[in-house]
C-alpha positions in Angstrom: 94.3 -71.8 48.2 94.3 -71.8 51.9 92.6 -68.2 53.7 93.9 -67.4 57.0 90.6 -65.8 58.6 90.6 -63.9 62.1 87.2 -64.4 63.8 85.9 -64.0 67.4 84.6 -67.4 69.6 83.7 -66.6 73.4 85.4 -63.5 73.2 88.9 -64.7 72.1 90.1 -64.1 69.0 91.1 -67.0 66.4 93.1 -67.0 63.4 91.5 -69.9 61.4 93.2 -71.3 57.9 90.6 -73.0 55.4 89.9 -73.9 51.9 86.7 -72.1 52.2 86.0 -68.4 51.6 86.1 -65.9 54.4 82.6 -65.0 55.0 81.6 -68.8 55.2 84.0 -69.3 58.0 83.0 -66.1 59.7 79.4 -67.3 59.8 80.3 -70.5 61.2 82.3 -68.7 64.0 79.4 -66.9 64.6 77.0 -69.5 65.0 79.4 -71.1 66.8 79.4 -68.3 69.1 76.2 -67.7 69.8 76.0 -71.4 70.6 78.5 -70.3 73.7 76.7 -67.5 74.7 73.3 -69.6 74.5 75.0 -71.9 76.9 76.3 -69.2 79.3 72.8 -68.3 79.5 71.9 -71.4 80.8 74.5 -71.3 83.2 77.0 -73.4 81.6 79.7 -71.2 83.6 79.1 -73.7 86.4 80.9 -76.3 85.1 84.1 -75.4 86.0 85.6 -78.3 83.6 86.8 -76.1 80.3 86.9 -79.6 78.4 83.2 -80.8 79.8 82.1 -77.3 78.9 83.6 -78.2 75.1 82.0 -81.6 75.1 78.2 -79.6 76.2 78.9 -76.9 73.6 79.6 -80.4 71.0 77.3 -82.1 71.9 74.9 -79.0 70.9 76.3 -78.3 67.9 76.0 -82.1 67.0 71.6 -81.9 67.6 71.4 -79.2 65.9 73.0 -80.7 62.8 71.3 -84.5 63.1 67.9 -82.4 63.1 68.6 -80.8 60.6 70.3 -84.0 58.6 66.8 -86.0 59.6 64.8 -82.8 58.6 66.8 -82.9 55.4 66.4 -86.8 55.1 62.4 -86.7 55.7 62.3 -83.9 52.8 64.7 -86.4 50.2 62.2 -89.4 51.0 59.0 -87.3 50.7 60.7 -85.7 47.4 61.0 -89.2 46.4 56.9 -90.0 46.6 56.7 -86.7 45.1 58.5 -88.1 41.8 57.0 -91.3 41.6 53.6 -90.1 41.4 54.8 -87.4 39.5 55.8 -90.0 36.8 52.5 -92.3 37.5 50.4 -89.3 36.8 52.8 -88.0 33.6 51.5 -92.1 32.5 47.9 -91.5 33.5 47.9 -88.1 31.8 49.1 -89.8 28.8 47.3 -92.3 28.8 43.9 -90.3 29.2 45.2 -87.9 26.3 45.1 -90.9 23.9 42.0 -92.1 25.4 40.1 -88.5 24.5 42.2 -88.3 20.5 40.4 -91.5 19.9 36.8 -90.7 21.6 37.2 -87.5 19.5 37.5 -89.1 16.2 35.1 -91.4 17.4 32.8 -87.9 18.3 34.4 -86.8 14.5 33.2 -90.1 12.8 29.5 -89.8 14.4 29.5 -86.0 13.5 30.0 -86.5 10.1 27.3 -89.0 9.3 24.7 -87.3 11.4 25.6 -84.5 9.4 25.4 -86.4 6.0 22.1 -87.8 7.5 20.5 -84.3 7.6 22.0 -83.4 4.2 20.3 -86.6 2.8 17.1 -85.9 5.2 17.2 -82.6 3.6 17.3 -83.5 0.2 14.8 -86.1 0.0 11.6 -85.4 -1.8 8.9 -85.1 -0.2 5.7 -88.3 -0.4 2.2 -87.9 -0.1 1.0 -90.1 2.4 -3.0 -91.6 3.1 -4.7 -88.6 3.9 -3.2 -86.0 1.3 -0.4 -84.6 3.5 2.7 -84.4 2.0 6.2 -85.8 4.2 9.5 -86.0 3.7 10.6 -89.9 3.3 13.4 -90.6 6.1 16.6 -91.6 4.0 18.0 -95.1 3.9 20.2 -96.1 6.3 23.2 -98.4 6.4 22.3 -101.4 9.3 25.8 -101.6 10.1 26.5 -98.2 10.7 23.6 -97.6 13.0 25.3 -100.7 14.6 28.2 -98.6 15.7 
């Protein structure tokens, strides 16, 4: 549906038609605008040329959208590093997760046969030893785990 939208550019007024809605065209007129009126500060009534003083006013409107297409550009490629270490630490994280599941069954493991050592160490009876004292006898150990 094509809008017919009345706005106001260097104080004449414009009936534009667009796909667009109305306020979207009004704030390009605007800016548009304000773009002359910018340039009539700077003396661009000197020129006397009406179609050099539409090629400055252009040519204006042009810089500011390549900065703002190269601002936009330098964003996409630094959004792009962004995601790629983004995924390189997602790996890393993962990897250190499985990493610290198997160091704590490995911590789990060691846990439970110190803790069967002291049960055993607890349980032992105690021996008399040369001078009359009485110890506890460490208990037996199994070479291979002690290995691990």
């Amino acid at each position: 549906m094509t809008n017919k939208i009345d706005v106001v550019i260097g104080g004449k007024v414009l009936t534009i038609r667009s796909e667009e809605s109305a306020e979207h065209v009004q704030r390009i007129a605007m800016y548009v605008d304000q773009k002359i009126q910018m340039l009539k500060e700077k003396n661009l009534t000197a020129v006397v040329d009406e179609r050099l003083r539409a090629v400055l006013i252009a040519l204006n409107l042009a810089d500011d959208y390549f900065k703002v297409k190269d601002l936009y550009t330098a964003q996409e490629i630094t959004f792009q590093k962004v995601a790629k270490e983004t995924v390189k630490l997602e790996k890393e994280n993962a990897t250190l997760k499985n990493q610290m599941k198997k160091l704590q069954a490995k911590l789990d493991k060691v846990t439970g046969e110190f803790e069967e050592f002291l049960h055993n160490f607890d349980n032992q009876e105690e021996k008399s030893v040369g001078n009359g004292k009485k110890v506890k006898a460490l208990p037996q150990t199994d070479a291979r785990k002690a290995a691990n």
